[in-house]
PDBQT receptor file of N, H, CA, C and O in Angstrom, charges set to zero:
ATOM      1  N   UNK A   1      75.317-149.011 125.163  1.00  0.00    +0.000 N 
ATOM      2  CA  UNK A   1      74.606-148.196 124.189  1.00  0.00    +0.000 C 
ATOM      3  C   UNK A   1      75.575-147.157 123.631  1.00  0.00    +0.000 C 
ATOM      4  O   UNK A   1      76.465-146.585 124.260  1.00  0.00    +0.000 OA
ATOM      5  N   UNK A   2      75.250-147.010 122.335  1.00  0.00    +0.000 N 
ATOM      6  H   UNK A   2      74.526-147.475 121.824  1.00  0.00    +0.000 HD
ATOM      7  CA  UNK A   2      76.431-146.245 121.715  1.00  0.00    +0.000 C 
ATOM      8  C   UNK A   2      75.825-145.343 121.864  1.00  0.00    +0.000 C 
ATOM      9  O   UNK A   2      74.734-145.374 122.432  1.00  0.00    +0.000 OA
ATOM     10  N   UNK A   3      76.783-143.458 121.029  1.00  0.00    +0.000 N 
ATOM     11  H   UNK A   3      77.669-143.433 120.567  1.00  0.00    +0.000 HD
ATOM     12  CA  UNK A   3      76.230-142.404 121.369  1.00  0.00    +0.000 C 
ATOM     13  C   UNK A   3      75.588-141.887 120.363  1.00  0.00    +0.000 C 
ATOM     14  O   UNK A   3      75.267-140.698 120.366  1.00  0.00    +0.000 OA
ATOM     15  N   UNK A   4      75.214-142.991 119.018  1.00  0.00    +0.000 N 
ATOM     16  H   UNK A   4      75.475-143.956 119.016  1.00  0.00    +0.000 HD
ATOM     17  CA  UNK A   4      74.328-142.943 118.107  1.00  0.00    +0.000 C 
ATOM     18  C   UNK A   4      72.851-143.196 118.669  1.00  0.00    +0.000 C 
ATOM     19  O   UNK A   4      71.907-142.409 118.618  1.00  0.00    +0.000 OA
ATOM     20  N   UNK A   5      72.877-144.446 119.201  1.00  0.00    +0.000 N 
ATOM     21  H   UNK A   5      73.644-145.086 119.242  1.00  0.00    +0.000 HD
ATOM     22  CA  UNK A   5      71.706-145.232 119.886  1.00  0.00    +0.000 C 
ATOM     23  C   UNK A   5      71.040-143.916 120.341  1.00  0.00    +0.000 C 
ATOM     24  O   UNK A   5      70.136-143.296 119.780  1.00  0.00    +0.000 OA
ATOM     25  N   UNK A   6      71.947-143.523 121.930  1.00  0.00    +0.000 N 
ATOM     26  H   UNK A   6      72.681-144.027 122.386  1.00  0.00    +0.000 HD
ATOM     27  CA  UNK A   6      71.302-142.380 122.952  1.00  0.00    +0.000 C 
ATOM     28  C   UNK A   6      70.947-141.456 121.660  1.00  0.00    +0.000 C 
ATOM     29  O   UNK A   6      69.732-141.357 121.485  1.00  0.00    +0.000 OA
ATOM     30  N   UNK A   7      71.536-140.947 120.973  1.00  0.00    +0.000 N 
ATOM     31  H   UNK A   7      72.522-141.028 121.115  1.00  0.00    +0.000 HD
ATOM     32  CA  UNK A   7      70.599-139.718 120.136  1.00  0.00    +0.000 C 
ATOM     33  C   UNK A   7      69.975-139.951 119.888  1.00  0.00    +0.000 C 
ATOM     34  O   UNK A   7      68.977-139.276 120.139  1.00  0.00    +0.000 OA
ATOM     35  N   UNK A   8      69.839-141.298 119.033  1.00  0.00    +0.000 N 
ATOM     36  H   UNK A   8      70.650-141.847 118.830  1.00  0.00    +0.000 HD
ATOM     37  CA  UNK A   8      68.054-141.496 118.330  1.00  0.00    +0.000 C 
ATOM     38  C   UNK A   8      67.426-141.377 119.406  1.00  0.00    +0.000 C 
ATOM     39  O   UNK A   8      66.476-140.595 119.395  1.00  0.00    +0.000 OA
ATOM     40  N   UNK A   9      67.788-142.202 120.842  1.00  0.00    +0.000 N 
ATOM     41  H   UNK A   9      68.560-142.838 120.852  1.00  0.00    +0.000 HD
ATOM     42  CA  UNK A   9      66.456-142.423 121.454  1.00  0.00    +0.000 C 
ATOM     43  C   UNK A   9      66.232-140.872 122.019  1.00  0.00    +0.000 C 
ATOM     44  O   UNK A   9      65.102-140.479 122.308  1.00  0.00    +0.000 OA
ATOM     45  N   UNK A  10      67.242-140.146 122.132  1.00  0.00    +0.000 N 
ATOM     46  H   UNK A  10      68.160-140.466 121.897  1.00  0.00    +0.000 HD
ATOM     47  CA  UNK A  10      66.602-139.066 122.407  1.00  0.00    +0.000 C 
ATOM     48  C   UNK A  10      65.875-138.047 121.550  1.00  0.00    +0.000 C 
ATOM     49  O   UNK A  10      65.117-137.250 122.101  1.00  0.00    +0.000 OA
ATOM     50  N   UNK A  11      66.075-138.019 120.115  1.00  0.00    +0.000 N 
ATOM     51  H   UNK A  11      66.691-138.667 119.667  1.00  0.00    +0.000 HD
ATOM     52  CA  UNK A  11      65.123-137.843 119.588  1.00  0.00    +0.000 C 
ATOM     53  C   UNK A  11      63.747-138.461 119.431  1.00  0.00    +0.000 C 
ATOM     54  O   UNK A  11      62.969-137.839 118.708  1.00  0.00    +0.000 OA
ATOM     55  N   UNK A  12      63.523-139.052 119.726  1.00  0.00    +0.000 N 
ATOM     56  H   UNK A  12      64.155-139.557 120.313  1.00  0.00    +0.000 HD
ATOM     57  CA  UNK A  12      62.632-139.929 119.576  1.00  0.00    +0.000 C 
ATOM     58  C   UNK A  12      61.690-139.574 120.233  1.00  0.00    +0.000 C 
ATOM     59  O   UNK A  12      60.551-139.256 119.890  1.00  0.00    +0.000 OA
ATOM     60  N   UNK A  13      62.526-139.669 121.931  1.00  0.00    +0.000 N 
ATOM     61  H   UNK A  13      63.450-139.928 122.209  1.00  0.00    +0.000 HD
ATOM     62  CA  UNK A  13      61.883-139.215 123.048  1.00  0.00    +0.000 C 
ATOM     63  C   UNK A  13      61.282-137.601 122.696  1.00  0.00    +0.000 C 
ATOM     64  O   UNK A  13      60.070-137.432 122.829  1.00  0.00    +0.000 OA
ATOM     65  N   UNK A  14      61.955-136.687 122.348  1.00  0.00    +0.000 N 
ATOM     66  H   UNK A  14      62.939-136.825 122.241  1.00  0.00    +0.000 HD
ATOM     67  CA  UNK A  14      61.366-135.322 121.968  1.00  0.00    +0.000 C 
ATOM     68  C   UNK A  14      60.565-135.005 120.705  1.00  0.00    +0.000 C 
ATOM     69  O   UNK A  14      60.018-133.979 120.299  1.00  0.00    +0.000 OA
ATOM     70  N   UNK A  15      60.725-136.627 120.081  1.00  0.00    +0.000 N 
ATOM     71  H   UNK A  15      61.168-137.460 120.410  1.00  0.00    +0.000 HD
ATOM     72  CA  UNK A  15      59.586-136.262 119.200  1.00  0.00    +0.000 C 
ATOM     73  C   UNK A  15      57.909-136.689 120.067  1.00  0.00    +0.000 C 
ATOM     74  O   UNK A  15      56.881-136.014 120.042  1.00  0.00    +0.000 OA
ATOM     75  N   UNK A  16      58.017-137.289 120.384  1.00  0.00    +0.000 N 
ATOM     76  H   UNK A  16      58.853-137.838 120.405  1.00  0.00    +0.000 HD
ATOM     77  CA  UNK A  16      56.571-138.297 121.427  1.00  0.00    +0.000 C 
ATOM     78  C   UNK A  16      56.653-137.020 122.293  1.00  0.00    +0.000 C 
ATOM     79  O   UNK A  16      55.563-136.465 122.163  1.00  0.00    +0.000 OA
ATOM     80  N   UNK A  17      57.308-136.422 122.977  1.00  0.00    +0.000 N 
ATOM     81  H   UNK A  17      58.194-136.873 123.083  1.00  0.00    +0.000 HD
ATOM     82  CA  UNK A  17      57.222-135.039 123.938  1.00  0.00    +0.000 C 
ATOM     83  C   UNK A  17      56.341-133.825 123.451  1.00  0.00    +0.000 C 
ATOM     84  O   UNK A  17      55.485-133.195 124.072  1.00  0.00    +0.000 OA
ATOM     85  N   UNK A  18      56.751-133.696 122.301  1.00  0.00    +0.000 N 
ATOM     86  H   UNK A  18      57.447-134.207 121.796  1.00  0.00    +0.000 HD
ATOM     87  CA  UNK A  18      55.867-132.849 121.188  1.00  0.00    +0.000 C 
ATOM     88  C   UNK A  18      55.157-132.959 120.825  1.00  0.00    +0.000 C 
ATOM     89  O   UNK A  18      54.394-131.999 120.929  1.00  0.00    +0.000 OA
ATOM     90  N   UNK A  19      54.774-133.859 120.244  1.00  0.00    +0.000 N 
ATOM     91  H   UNK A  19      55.394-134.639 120.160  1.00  0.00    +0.000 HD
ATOM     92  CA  UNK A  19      53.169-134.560 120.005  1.00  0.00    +0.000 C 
ATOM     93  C   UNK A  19      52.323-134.696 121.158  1.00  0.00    +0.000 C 
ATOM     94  O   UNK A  19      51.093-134.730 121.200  1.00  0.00    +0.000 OA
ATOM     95  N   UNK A  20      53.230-134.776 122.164  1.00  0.00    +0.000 N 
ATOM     96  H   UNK A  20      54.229-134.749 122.131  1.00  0.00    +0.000 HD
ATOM     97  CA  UNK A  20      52.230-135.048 123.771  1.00  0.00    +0.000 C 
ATOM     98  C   UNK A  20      51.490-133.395 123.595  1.00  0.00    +0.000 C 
ATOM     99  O   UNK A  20      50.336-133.070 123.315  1.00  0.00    +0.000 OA
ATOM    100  N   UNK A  21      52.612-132.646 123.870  1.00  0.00    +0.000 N 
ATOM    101  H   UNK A  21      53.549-132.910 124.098  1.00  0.00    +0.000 HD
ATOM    102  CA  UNK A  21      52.447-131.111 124.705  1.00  0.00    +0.000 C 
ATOM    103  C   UNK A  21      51.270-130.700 123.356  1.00  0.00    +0.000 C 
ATOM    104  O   UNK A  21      50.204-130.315 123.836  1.00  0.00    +0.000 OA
ATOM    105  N   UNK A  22      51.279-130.713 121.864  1.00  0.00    +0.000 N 
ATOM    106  H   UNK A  22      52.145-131.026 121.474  1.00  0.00    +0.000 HD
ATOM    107  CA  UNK A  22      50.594-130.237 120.825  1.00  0.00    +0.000 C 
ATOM    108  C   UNK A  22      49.141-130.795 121.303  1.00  0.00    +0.000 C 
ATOM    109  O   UNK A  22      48.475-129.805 121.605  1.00  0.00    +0.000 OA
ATOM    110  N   UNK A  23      48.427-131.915 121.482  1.00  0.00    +0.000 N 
ATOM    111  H   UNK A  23      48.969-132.719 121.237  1.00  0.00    +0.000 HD
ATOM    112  CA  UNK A  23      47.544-132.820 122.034  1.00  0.00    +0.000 C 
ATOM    113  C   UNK A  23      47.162-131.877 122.608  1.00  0.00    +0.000 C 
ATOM    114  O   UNK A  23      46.213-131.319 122.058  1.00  0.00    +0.000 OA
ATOM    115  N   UNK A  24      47.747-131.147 124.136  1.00  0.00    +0.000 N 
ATOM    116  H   UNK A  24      48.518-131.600 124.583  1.00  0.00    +0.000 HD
ATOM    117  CA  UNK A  24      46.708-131.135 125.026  1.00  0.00    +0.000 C 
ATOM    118  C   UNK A  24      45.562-129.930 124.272  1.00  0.00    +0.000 C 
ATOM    119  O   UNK A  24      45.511-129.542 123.105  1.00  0.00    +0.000 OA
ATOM    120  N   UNK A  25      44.792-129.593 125.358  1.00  0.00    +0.000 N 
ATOM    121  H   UNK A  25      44.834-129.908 126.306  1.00  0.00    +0.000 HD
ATOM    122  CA  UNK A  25      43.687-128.791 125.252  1.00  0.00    +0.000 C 
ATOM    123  C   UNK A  25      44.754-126.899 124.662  1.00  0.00    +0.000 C 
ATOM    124  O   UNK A  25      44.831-126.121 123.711  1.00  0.00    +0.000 OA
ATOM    125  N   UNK A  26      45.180-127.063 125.726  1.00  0.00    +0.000 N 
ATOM    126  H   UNK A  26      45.118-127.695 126.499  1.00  0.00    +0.000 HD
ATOM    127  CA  UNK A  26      45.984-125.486 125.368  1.00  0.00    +0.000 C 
ATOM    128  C   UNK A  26      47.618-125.478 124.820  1.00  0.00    +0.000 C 
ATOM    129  O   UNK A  26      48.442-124.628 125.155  1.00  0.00    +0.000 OA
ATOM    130  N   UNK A  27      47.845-126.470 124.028  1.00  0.00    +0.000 N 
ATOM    131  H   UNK A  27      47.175-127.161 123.756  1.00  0.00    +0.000 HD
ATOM    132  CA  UNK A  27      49.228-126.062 124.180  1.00  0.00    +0.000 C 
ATOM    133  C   UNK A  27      50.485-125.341 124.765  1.00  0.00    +0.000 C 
ATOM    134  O   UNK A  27      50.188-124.200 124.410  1.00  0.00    +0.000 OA
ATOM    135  N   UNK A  28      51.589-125.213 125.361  1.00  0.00    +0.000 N 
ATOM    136  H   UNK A  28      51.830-126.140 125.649  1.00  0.00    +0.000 HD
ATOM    137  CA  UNK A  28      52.547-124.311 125.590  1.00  0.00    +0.000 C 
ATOM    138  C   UNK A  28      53.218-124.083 123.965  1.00  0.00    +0.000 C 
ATOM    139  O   UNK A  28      53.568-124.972 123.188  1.00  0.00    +0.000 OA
ATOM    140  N   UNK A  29      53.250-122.997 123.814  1.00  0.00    +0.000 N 
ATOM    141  H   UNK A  29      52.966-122.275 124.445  1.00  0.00    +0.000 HD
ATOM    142  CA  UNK A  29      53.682-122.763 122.601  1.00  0.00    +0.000 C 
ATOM    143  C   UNK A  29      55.172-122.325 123.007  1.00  0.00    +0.000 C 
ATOM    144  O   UNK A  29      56.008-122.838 122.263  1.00  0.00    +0.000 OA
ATOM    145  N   UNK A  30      55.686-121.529 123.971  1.00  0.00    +0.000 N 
ATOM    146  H   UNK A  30      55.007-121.112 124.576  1.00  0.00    +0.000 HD
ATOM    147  CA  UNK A  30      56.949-121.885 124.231  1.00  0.00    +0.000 C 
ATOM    148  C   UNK A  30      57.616-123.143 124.676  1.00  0.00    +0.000 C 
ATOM    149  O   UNK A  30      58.818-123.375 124.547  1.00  0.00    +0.000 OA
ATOM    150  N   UNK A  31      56.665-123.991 125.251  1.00  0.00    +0.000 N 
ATOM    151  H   UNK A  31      55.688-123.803 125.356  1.00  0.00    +0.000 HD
ATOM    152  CA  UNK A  31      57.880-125.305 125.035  1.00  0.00    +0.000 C 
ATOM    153  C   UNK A  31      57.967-125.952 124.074  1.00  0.00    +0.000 C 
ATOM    154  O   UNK A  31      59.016-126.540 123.810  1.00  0.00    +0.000 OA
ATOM    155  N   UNK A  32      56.867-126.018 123.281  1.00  0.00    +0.000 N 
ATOM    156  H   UNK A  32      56.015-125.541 123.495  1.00  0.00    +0.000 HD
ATOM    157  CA  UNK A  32      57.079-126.617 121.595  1.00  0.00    +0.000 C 
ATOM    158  C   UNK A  32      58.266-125.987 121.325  1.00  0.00    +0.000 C 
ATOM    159  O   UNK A  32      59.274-126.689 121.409  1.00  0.00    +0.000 OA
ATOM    160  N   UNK A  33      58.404-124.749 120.998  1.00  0.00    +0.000 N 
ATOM    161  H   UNK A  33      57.585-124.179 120.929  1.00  0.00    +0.000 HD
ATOM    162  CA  UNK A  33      59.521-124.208 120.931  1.00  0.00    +0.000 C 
ATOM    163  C   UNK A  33      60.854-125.154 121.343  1.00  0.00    +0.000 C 
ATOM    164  O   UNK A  33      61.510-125.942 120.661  1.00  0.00    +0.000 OA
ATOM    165  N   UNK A  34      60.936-124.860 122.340  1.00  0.00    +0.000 N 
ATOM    166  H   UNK A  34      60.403-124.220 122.893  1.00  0.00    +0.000 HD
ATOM    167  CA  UNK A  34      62.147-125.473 122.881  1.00  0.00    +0.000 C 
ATOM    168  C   UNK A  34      62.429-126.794 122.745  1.00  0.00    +0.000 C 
ATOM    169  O   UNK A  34      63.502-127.234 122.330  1.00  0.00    +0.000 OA
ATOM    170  N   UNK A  35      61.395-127.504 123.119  1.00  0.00    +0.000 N 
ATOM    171  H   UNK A  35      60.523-127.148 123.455  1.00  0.00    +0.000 HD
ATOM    172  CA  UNK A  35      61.389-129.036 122.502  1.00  0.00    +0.000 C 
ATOM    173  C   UNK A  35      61.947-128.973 120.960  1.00  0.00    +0.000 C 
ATOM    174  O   UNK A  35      62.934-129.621 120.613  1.00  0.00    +0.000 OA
ATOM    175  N   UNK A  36      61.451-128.403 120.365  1.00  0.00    +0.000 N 
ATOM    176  H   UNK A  36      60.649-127.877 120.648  1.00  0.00    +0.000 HD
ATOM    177  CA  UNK A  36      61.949-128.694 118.860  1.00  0.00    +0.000 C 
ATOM    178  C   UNK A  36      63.143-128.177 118.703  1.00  0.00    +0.000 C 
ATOM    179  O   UNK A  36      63.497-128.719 117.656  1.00  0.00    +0.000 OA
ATOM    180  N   UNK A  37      64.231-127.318 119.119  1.00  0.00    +0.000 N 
ATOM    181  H   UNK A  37      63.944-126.878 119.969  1.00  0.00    +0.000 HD
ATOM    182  CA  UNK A  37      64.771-126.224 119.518  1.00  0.00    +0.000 C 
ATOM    183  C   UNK A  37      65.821-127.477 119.656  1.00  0.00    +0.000 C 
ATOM    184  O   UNK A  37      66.816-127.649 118.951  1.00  0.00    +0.000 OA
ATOM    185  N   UNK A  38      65.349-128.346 120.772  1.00  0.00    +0.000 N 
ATOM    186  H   UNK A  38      64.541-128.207 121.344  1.00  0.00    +0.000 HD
ATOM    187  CA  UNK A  38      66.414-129.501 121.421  1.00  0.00    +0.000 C 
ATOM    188  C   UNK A  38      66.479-130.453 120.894  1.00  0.00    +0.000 C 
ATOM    189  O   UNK A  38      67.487-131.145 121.042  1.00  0.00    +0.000 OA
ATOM    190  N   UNK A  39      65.442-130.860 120.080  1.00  0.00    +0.000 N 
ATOM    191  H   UNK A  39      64.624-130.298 119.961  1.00  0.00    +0.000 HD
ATOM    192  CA  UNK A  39      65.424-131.769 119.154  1.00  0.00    +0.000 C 
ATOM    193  C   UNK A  39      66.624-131.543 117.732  1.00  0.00    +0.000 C 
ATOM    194  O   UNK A  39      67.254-132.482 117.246  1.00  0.00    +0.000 OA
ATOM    195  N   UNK A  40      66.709-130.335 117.336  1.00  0.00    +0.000 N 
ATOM    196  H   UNK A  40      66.197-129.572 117.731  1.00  0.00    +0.000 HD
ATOM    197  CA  UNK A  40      66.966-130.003 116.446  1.00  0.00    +0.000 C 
ATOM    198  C   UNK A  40      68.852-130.096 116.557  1.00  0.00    +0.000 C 
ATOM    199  O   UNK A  40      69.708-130.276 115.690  1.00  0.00    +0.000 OA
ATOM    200  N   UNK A  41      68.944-129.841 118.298  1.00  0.00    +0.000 N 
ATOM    201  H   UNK A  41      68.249-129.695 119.001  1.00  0.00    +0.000 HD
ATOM    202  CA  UNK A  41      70.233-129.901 118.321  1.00  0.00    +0.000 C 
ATOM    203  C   UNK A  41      70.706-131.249 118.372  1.00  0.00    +0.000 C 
ATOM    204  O   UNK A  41      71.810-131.538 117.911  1.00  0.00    +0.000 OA
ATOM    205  N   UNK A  42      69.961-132.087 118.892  1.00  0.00    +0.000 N 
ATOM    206  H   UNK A  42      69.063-131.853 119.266  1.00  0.00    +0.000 HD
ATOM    207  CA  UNK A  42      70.055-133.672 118.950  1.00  0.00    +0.000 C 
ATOM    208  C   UNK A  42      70.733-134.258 117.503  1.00  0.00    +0.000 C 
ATOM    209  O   UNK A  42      71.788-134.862 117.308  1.00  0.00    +0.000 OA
ATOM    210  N   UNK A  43      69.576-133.776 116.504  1.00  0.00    +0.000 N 
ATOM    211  H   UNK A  43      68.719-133.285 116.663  1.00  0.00    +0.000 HD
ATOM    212  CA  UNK A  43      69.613-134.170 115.080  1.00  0.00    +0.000 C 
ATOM    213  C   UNK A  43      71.320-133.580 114.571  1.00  0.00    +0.000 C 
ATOM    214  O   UNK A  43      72.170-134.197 113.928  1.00  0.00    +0.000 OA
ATOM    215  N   UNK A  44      71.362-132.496 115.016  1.00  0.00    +0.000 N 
ATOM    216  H   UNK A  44      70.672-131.994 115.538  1.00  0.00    +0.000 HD
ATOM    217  CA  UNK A  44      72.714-132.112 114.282  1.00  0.00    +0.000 C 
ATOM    218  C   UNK A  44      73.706-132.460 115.334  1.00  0.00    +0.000 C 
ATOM    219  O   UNK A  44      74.810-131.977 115.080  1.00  0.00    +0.000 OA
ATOM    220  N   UNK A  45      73.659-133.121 116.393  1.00  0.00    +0.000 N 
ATOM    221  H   UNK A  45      72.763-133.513 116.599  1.00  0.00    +0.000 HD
ATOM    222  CA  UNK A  45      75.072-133.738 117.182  1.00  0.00    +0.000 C 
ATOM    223  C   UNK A  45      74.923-135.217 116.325  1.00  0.00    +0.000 C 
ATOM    224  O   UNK A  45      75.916-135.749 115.828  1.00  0.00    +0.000 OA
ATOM    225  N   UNK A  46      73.797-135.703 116.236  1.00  0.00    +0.000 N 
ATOM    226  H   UNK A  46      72.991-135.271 116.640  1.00  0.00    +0.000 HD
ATOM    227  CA  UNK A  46      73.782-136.979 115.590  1.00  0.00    +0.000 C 
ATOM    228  C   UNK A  46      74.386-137.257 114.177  1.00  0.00    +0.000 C 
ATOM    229  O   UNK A  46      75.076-138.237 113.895  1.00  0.00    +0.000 OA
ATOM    230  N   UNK A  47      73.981-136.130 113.229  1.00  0.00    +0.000 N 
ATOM    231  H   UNK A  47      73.421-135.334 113.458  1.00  0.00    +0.000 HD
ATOM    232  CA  UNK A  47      74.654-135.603 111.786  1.00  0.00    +0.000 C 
ATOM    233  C   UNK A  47      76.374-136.083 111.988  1.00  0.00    +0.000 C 
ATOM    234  O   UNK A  47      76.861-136.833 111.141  1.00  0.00    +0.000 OA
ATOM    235  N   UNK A  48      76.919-135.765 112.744  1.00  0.00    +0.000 N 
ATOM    236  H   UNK A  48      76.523-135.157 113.431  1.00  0.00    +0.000 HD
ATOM    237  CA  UNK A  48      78.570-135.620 113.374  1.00  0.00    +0.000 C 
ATOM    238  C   UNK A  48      78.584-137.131 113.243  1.00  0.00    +0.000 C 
ATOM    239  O   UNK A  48      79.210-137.775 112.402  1.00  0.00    +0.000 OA
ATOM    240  N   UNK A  49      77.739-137.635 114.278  1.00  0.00    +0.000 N 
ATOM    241  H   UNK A  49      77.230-137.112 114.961  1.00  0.00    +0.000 HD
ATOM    242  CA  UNK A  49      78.415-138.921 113.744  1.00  0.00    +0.000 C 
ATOM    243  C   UNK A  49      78.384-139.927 112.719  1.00  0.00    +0.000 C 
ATOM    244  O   UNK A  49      79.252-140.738 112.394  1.00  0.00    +0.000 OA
ATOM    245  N   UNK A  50      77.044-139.696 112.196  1.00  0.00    +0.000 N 
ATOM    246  H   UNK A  50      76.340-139.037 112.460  1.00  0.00    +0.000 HD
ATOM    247  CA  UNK A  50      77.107-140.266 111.054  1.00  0.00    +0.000 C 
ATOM    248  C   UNK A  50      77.662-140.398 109.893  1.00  0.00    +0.000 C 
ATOM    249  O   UNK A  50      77.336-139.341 109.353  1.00  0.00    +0.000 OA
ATOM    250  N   UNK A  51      78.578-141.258 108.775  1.00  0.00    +0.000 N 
ATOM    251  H   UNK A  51      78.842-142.116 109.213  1.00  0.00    +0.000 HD
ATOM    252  CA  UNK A  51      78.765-140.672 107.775  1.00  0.00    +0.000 C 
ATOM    253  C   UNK A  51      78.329-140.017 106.698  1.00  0.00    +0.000 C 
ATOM    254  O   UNK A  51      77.167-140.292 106.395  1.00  0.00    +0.000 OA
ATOM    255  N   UNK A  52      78.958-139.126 105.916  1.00  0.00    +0.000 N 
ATOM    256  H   UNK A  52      79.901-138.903 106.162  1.00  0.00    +0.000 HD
ATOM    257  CA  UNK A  52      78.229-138.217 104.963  1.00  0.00    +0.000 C 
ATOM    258  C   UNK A  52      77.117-139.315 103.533  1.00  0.00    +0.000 C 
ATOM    259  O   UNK A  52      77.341-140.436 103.077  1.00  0.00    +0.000 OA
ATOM    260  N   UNK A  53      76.309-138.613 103.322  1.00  0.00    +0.000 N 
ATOM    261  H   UNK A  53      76.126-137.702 103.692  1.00  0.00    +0.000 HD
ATOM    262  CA  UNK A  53      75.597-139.405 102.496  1.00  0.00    +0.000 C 
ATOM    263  C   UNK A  53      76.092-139.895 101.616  1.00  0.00    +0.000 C 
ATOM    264  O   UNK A  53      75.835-141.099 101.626  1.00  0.00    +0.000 OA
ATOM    265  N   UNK A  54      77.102-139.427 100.272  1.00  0.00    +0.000 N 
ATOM    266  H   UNK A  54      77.311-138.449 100.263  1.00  0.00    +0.000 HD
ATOM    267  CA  UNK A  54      77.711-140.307  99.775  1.00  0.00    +0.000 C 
ATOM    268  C   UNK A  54      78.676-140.931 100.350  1.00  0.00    +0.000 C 
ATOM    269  O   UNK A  54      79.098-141.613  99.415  1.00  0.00    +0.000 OA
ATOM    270  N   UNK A  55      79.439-141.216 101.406  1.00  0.00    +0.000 N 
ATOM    271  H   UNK A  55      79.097-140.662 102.165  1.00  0.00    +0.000 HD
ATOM    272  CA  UNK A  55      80.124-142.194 102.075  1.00  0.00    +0.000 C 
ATOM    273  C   UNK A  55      79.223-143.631 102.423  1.00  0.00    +0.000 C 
ATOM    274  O   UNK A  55      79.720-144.756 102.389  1.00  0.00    +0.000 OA
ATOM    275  N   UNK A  56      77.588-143.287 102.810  1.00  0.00    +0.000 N 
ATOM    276  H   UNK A  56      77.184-142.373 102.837  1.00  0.00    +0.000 HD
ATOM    277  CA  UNK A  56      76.633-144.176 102.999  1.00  0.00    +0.000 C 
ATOM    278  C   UNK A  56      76.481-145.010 101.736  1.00  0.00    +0.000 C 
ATOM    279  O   UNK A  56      76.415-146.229 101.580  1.00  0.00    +0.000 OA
ATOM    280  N   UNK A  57      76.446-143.995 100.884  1.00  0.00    +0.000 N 
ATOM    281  H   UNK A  57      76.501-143.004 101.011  1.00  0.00    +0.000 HD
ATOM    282  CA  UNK A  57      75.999-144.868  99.345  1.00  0.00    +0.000 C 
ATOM    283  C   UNK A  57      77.056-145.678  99.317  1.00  0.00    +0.000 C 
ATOM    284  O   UNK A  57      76.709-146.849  99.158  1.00  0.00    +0.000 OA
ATOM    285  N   UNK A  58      78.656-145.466  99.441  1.00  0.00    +0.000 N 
ATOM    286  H   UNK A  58      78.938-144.515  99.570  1.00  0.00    +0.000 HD
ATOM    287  CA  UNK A  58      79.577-145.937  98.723  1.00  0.00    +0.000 C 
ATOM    288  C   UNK A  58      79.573-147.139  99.512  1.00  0.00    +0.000 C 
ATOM    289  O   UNK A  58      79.810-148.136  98.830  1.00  0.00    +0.000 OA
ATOM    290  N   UNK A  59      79.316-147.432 101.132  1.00  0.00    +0.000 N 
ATOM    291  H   UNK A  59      79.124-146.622 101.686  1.00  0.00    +0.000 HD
ATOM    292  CA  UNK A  59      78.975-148.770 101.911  1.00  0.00    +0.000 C 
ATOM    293  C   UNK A  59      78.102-149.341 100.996  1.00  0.00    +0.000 C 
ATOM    294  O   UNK A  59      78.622-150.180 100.262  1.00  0.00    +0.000 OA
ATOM    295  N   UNK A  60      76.471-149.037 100.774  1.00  0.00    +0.000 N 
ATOM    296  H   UNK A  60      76.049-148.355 101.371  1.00  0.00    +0.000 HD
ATOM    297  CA  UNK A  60      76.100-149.673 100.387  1.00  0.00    +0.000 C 
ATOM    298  C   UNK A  60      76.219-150.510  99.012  1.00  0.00    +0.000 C 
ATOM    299  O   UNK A  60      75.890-151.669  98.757  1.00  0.00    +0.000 OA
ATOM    300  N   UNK A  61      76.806-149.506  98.221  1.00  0.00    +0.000 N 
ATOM    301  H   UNK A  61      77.073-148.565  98.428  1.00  0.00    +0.000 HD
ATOM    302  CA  UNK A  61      76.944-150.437  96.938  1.00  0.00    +0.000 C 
ATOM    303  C   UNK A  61      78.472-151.200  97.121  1.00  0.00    +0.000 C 
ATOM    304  O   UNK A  61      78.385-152.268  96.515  1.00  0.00    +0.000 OA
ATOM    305  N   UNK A  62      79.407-151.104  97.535  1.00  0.00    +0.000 N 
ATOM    306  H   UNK A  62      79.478-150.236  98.028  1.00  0.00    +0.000 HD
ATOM    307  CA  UNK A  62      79.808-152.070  97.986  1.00  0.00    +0.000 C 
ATOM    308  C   UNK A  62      79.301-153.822  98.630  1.00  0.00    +0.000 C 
ATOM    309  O   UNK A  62      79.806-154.943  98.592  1.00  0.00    +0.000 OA
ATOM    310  N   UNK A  63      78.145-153.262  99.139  1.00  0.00    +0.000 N 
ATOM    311  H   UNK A  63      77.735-152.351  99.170  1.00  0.00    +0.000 HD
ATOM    312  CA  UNK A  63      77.957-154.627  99.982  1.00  0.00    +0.000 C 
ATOM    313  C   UNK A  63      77.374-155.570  98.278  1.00  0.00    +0.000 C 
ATOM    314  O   UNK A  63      77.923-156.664  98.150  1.00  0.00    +0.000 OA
ATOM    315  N   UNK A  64      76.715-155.312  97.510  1.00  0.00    +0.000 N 
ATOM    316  H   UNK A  64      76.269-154.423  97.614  1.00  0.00    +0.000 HD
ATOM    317  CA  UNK A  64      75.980-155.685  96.348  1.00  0.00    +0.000 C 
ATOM    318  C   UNK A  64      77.033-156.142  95.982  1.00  0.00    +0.000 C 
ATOM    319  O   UNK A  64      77.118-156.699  94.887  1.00  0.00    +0.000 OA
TER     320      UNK A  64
C-alpha cells in the first residue's frame, strides 16, 4: 500500500469517525474538533503528494 492509499484510507476512516461521534445522542464537541483537526492534517500531507492541479490537467489531456 502506497502512502497515498494509507491517507485516503485514513481519511476516510476520520471521515465515518465523525459522522459516527455527530450521530450519537450528545455529541463530544471537542473530539469533532480534533477529528476534523486530524483529518485536515491528513488532507494536507496527502496535497504533498499529489501533483499540482494543472500538472493533473496536463496528464490528462495528454492521454486524449
Amino acid at each position: 500500500m502506497t502512502i497515498v492509499e494509507r491517507l485516503i484510507a485514513t481519511h476516510r476512516m476520520l471521515e465515518r469517525e465523525i459522522g459516527r461521534e455527530l450521530r450519537r445522542r450528545m455529541p463530544d464537541a471537542f473530539r469533532v474538533a480534533q477529528l476534523k483537526k486530524h483529518k485536515l492534517a491528513v488532507k494536507d500531507r496527502l496535497h504533498l503528494h499529489l501533483p499540482a492541479p494543472a500538472a493533473r490537467l496536463a496528464l490528462v489531456a495528454r492521454r486524449h
